[in-house]
N, C-alpha and C positions, 0 to 999 in steps of 0.2 A: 146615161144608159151604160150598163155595166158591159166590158170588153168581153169578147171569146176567152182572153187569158185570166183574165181574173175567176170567170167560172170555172176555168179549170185548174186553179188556184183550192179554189174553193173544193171542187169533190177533190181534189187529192188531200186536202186537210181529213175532208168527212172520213175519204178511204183508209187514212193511217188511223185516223180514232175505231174506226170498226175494226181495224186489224190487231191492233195494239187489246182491244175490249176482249178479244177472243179468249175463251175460258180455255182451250191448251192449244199450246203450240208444236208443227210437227218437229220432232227431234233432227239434229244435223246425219249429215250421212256417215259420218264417225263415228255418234253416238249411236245412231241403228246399227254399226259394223260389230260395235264396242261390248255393244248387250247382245248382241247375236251369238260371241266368240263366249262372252264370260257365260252366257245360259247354261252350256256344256261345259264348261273348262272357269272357273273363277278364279281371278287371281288373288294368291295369298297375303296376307299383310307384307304390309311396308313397313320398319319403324322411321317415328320420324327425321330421326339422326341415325345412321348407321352407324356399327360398331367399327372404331377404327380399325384398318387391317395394319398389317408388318411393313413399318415406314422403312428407307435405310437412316442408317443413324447422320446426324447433319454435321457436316464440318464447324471446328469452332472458328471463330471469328479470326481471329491469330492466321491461324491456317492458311484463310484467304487474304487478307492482307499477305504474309510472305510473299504470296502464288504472283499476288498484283503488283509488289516491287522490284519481284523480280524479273520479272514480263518488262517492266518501265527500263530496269537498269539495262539488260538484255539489248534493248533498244535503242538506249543513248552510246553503248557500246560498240555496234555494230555503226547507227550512222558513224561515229568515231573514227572507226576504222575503214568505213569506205569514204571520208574526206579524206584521209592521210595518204590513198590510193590513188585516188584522181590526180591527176594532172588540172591547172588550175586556167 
């Protein structure tokens, strides 16, 4: 004897096939907002890559290395000199 759950097993299968069968489905509430807005007002192309704009120009690599050794040497200098300060 088939359970209470199993038939309801069952119509919720049949319900999603009849739902699924439906020849159109109602739009999301974005897409109703989406088409309401563009009726009046459409928006104009996109392309698919835009045209690069004015980058600044990039440091060469050199550049940053100095920037990085001198930050490092800067560093073993300073604890340097606050060892030689301390009392021990």
């Amino acid at each position: 004897m088939p359970t209470h759950e199993q038939d309801d097993d069952r119509g919720r299968e049949y319900d999603l096939r009849w739902a699924d069968s439906a020849e159109r489905k109602e739009p999301s509430a974005r897409a109703r907002m989406l088409a309401a807005r563009w009726k009046h007002n459409p928006p104009g192309p996109v392309p698919f890559r835009p045209e690069p704009g004015p980058s600044r120009p990039r440091r060469s690599s050199w550049v940053s290395t100095v920037v990085v050794l001198g930050v490092v040497a800067g560093v073993i200098v300073l604890i340097g000199y606050l060892n030689t300060r301390s009392p021990y």
